[in-house]
C-alpha positions as CSV (number, residue, x, y, z in Angstrom):
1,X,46.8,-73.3,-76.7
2,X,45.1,-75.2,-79.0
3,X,42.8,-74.2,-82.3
4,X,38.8,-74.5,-81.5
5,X,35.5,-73.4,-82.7
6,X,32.5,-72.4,-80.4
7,X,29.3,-73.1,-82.8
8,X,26.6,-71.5,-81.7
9,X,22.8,-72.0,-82.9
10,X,19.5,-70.0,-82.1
11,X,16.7,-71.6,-83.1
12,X,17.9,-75.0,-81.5
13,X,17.7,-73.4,-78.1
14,X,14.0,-73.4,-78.0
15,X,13.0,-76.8,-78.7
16,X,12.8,-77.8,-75.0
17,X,13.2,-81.3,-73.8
18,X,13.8,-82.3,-77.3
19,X,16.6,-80.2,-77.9
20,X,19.5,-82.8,-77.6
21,X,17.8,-84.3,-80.7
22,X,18.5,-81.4,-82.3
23,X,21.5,-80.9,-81.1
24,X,23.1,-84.7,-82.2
25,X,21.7,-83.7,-85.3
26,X,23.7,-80.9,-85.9
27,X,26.8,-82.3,-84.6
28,X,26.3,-85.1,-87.1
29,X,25.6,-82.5,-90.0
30,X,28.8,-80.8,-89.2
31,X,31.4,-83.9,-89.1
32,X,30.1,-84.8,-92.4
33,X,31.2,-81.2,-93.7
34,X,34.6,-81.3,-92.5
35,X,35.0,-84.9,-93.7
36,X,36.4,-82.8,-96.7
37,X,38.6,-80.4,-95.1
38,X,42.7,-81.4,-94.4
39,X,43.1,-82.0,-90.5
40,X,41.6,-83.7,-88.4
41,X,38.5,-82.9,-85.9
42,X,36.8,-83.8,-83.2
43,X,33.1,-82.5,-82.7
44,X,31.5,-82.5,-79.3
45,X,28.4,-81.3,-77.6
46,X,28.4,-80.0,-73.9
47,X,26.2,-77.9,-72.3
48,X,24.4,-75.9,-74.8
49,X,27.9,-75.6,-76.8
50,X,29.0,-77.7,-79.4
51,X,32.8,-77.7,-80.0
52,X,34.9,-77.9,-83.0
53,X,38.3,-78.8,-81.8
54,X,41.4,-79.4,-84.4
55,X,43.9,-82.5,-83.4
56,X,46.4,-81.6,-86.8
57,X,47.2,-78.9,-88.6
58,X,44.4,-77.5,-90.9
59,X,43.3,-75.2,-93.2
60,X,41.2,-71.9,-91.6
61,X,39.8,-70.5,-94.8
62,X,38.6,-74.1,-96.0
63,X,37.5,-75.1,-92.3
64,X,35.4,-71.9,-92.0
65,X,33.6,-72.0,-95.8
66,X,32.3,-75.4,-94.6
67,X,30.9,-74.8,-91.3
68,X,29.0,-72.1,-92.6
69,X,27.2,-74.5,-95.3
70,X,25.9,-76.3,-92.1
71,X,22.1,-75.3,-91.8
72,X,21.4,-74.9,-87.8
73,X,24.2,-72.9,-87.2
74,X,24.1,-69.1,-86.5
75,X,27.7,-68.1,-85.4
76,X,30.9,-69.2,-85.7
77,X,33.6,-68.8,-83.4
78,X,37.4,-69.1,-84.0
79,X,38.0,-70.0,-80.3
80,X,41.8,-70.1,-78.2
81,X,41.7,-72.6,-75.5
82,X,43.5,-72.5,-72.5
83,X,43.8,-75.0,-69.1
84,X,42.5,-73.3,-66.3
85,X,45.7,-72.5,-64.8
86,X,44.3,-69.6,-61.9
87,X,43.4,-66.4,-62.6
88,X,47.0,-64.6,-63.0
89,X,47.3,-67.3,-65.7
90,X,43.8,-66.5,-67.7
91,X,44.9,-62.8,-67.6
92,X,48.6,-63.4,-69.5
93,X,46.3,-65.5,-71.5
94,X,44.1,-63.1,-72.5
95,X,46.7,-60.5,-73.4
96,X,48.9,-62.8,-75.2
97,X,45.4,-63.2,-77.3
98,X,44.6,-59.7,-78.1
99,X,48.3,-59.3,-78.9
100,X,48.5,-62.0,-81.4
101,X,44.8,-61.1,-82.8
102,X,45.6,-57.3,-83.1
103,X,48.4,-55.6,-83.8
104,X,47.3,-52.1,-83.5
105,X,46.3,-51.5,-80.3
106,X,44.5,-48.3,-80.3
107,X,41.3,-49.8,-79.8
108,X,38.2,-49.7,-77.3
109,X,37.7,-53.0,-76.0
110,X,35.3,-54.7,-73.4
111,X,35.9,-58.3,-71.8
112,X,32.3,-60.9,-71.8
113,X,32.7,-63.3,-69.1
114,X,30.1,-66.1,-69.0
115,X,31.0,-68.8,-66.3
116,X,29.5,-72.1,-66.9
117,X,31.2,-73.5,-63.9
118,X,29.7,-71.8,-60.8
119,X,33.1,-73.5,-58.5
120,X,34.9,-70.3,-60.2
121,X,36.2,-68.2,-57.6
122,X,35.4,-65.0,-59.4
123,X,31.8,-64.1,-60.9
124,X,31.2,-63.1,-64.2
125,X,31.3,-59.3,-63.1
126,X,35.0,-59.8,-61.5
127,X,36.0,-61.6,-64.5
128,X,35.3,-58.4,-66.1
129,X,36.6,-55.9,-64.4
130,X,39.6,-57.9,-63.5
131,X,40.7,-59.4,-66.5
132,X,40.0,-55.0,-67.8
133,X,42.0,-54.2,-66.0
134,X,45.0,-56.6,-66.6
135,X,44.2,-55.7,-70.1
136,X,44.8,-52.0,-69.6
137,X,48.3,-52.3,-67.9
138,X,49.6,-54.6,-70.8
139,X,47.9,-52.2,-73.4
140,X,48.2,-48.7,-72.2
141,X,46.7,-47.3,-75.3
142,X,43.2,-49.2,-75.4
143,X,40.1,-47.8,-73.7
144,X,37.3,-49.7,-72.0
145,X,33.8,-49.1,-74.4
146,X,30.8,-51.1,-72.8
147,X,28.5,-49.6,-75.3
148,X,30.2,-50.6,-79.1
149,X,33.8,-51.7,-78.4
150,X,35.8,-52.0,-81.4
151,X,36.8,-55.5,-79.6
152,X,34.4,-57.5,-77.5
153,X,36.4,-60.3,-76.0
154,X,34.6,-63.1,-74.8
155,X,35.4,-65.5,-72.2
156,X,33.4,-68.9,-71.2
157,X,34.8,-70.5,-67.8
158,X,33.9,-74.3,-68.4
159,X,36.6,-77.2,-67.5
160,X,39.4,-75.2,-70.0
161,X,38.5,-71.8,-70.8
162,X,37.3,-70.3,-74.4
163,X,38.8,-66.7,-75.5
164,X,37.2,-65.7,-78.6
165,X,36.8,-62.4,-80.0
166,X,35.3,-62.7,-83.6
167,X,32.4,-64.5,-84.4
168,X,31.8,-65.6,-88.2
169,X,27.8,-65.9,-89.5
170,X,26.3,-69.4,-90.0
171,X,23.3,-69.8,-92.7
172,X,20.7,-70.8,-89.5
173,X,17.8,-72.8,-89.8
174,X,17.7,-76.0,-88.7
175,X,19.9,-79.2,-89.6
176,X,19.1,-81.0,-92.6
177,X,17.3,-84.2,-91.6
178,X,15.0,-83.2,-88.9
179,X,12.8,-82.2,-90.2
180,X,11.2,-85.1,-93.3
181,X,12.3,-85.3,-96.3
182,X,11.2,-83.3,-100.1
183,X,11.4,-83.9,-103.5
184,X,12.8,-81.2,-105.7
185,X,12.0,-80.4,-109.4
186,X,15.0,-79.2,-110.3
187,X,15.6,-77.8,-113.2
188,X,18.9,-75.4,-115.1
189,X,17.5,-72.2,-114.2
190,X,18.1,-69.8,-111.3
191,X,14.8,-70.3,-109.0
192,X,14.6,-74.4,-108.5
193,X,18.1,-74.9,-106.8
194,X,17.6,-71.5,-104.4
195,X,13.9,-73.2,-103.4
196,X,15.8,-76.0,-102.8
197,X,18.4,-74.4,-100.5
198,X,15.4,-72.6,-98.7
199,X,13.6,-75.6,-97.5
200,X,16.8,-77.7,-96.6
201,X,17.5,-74.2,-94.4
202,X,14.2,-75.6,-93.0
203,X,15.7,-79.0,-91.7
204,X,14.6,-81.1,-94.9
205,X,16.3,-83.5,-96.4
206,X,16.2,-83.1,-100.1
207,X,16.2,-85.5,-103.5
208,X,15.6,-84.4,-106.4
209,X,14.0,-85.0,-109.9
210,X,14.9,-83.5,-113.4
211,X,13.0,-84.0,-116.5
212,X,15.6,-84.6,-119.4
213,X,14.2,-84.3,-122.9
214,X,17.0,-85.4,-125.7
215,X,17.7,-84.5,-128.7
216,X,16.0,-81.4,-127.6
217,X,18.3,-81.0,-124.6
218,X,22.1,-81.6,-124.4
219,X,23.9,-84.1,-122.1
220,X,25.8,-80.6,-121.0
221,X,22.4,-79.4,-120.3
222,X,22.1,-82.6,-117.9
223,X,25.2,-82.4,-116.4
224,X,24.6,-78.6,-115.9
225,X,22.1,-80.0,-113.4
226,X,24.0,-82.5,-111.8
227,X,26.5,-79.7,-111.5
228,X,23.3,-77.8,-109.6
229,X,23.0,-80.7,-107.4
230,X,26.3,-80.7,-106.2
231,X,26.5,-76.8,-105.6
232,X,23.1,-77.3,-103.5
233,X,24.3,-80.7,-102.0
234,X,27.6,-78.5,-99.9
235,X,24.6,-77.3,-98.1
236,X,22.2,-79.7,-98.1
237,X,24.0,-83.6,-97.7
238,X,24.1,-86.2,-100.6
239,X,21.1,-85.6,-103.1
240,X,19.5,-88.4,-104.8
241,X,18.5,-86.9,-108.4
242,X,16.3,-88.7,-110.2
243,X,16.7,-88.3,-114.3
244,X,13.2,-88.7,-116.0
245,X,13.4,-89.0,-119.7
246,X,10.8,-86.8,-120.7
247,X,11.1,-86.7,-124.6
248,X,8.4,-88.8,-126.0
249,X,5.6,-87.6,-123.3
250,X,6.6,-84.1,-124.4
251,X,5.9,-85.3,-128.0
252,X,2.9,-87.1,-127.2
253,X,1.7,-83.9,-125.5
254,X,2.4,-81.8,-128.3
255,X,0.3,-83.7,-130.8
256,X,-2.8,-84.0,-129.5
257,X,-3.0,-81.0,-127.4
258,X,-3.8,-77.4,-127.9
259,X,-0.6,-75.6,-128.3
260,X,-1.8,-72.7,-126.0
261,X,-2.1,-75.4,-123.1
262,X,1.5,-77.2,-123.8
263,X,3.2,-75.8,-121.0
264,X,0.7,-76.4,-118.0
265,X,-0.3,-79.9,-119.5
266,X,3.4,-80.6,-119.6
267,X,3.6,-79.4,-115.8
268,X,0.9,-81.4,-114.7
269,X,2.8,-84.3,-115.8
270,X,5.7,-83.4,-114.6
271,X,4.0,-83.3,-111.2
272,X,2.5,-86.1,-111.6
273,X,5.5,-88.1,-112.2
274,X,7.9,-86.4,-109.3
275,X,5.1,-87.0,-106.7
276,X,5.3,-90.9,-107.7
277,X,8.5,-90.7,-107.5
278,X,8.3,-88.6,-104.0
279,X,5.8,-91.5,-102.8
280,X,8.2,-94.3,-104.0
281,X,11.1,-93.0,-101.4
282,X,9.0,-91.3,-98.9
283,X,9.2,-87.8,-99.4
284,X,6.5,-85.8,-97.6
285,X,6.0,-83.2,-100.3
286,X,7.1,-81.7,-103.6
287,X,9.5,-78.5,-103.7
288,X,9.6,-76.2,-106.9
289,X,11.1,-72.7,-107.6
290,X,7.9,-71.0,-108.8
291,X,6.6,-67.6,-108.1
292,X,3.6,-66.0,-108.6
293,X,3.4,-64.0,-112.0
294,X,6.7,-65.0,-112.9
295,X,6.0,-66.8,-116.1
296,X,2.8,-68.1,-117.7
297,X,2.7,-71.1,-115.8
298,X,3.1,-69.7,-112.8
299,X,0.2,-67.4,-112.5
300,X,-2.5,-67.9,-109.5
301,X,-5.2,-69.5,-112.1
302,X,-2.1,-72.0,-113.6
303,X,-0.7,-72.8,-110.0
304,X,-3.9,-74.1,-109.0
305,X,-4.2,-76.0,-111.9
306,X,-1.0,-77.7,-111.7
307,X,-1.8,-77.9,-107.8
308,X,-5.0,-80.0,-108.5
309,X,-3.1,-83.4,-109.9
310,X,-1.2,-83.9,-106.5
311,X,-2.4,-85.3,-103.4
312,X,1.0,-84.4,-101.3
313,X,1.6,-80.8,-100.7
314,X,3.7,-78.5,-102.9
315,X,5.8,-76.2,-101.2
316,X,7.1,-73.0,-103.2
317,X,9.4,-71.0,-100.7
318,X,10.0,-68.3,-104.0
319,X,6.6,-67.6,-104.4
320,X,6.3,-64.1,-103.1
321,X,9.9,-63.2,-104.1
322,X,10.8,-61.0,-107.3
323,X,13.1,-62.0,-109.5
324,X,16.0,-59.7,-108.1
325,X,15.4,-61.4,-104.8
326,X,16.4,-64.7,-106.4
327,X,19.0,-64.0,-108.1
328,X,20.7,-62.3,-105.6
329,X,20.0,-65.7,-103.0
330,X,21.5,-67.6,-106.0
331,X,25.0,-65.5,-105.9
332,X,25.1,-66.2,-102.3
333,X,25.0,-70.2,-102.5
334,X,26.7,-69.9,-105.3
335,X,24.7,-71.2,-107.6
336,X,23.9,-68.4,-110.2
337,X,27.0,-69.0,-113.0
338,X,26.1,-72.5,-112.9
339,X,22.4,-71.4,-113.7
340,X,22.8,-68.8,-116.8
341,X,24.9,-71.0,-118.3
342,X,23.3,-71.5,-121.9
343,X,22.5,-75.0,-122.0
344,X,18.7,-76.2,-123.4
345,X,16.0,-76.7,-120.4
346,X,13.5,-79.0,-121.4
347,X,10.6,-76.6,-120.4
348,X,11.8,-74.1,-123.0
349,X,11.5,-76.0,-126.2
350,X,7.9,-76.7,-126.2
351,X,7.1,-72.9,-125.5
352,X,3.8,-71.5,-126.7
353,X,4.0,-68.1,-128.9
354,X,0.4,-67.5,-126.4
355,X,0.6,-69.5,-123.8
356,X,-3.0,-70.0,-121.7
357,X,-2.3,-67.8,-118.5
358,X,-6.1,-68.4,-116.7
359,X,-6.5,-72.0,-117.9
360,X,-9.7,-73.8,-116.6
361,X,-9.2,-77.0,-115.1
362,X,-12.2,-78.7,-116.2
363,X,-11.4,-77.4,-120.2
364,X,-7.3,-79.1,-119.3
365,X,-8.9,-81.6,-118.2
366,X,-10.9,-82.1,-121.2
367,X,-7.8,-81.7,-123.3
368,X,-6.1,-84.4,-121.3
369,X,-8.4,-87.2,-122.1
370,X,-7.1,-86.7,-125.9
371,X,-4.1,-88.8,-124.3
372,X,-5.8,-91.6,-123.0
373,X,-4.4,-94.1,-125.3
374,X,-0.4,-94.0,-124.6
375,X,0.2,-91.3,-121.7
376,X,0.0,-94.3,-119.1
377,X,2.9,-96.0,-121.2
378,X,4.4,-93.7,-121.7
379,X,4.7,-92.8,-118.3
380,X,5.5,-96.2,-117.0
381,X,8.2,-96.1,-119.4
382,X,9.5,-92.8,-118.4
383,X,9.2,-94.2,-114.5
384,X,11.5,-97.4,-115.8
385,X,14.1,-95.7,-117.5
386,X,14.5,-93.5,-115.1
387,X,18.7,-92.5,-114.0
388,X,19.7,-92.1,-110.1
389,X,22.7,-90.3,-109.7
390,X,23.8,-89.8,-106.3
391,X,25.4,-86.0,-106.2
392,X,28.0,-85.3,-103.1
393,X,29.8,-82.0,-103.0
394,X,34.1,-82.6,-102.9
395,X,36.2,-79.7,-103.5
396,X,38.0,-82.4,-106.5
397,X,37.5,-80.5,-109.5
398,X,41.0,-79.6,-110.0
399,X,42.0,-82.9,-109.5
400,X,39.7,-84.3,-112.2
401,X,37.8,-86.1,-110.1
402,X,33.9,-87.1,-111.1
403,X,32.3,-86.4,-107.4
404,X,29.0,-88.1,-108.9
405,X,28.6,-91.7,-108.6
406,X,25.5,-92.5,-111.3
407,X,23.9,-95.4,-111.3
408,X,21.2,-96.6,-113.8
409,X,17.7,-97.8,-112.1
């Protein structure tokens, strides 16, 4: 016998003659995630199945927390393979199975069959009852329940034959890269990396941008970011993050502005700023981890403000979601301790006592010709200083490894 995983997928299934694109997609998506486990694996397609097989020894528990970072996958299956040695064979085969899977045996079972390979001598239904009923004899004790077995043991009849009995969820969506690419604004709190994870679940690969503000923010209030980034980037590939140093636009905006207007002024050029970037590397839209009502730049009136400086769309997959909602998405990728830890954001330190919450565009607009004489400077300056750091995700922290390779542009 050797160690296998069946991965299944859903939404895959209904893309039609395209689906093989799909398909090589997600095959590719999973290799790269068990790069990082021990062992070694081979990854094939065949038939609607894709096939995790292990050549070496490896570790399950690490094995399994990767393939379920792997967007297009719904299920996976901790599979026993066995030649197809006859029939007699299959059925000490799929005893010796249930006995080394369960030890207590006082269990309703019911057998799956599924034959792929129509040259089978039995059909599905005989594979059933038969292979029942071999069951039965070795396990006196266990009962036959077609209804809600306590064991449902499948069986798939290709060119070797796949016992499986437990199937482990997958995130689902679609595999990261076929579906464009986004830029993030990604920030230290809780929404922006959970936006991110929701339209990578999409198919879309993602970059990123962060707008760093020293003295006013800490380099631990960068690296909390990068540390974001690599959280996000087990789910989502490699993420370019793009570091904008955002201190002397913030000043700028801060002395000729109306303090009540900070905040969405500030935005603006924020969007502004990610969308050249976004342009620059061919990113079909921006991302960003608002929600309606949530804060006082995030009300209807401010979104469309902040919407009105950007020619490519903004997507905001939080937007109906309350803040419960996100929180408890963020403590399932796991990126909620990262997120409350209390490190300066560079939106919080220019904060309003009584921030605008309907602003008008034309009046922001008004207020926006006050900067005329530097902003552009100052934003070609931000644009040339600007830090890339590439952010992988490598299970090397104990080992003191740096997994971010940064790289001044």
């Amino acid at each position: 016998m050797l160690s296998s995983f069946l991965i299944k997928y859903a939404e895959i299934g209904v893309k039609g003659k395209n689906r093989h694109l799909f398909e090589e997609a997600l095959v590719r998506q999973i290799r790269y995630a068990l790069k990082q486990c021990e062992g070694e694996f081979q990854v094939s397609r065949n038939q609607g199945r894709i096939y995790v097989d292990a050549l070496s020894d490896f570790d399950y528990g690490e094995t399994t927390e990767r393939l379920q970072t792997v967007f297009g996958v719904s299920g996976i299956c901790p599979t026993e393979v066995v030649e197809d040695l006859g029939f007699e064979r299959l059925c000490q085969d799929a005893v010796s199975f249930l006995a080394g899977r369960y030890p207590e045996k006082d269990r309703s079972f019911k057998v799956e069959a599924r034959r792929a390979r129509k040259d089978y001598p039995l059909d599905s239904m005989e594979i059933n009852a038969r292979l029942g009923g071999a069951i039965l004899d070795a396990f006196p004790q266990m009962r036959v329940d077609v209804h809600k077995p306590d064991i449902l043991l499948h069986v798939e009849i290709r060119e070797k034959i796949y016992l499986y009995s437990d199937i482990l969820p997958g995130p689902g969506g679609m595999p990261v890269g076929t579906n464009g690419k986004g830029m993030l604004l990604l920030s230290g709190g809780i929404d922006s990396p959970v936006a991110g994870y929701m339209i990578a679940k999409r198919g879309v690969k993602i970059d990123a941008v962060y707008f760093h503000a020293p003295p006013y923010t800490s380099e631990r209030a960068k690296q909390k970011v990068v540390d974001l980034a690599r959280i996000l980037s087990a789910y989502t590939g490699p993420i370019y993050l793009h570091i904008i140093h955002f201190t002397e636009i913030q000043l700028y905006i801060y002395d000729k502005c109306p303090h009540e207007e900070l905040t969405i002024i500030m935005r603006r050029y924020m969007m502004r700023i990610a969308e050249r970037i976004a342009k620059e590397t061919e990113a079909l839209g921006l991302i960003t981890g608002e929600s309606i009502g949530q804060v006082a730049s995030q009300t209807m009136h401010s979104l469309a403000v902040t919407n009105e400086v950007c020619d490519l769309p903004v997507y905001r997959p939080l937007i109906g979601m309350d803040k419960q909602e996100i929180v408890d998405l963020s403590e399932k990728i796991g990126t909620y301790e990262t997120s409350i830890l209390p490190y300066e954001d560079c939106c919080t330190i220019f904060v309003a006592k009584h921030p605008v919450t309907k602003p008008n565009a034309g009046v922001i607009r008004k207020h926006e010709r006050n900067l005329e004489e530097k902003i552009d400077e100052l934003v070609e300056t931000a644009l040339k200083t600007k830090e890339l750091v590439i952010v992988t995700h490598e299970e090397r922290e104990s080992m003191g490894f740096d997994t971010a390779l940064e790289e001044k542009v």
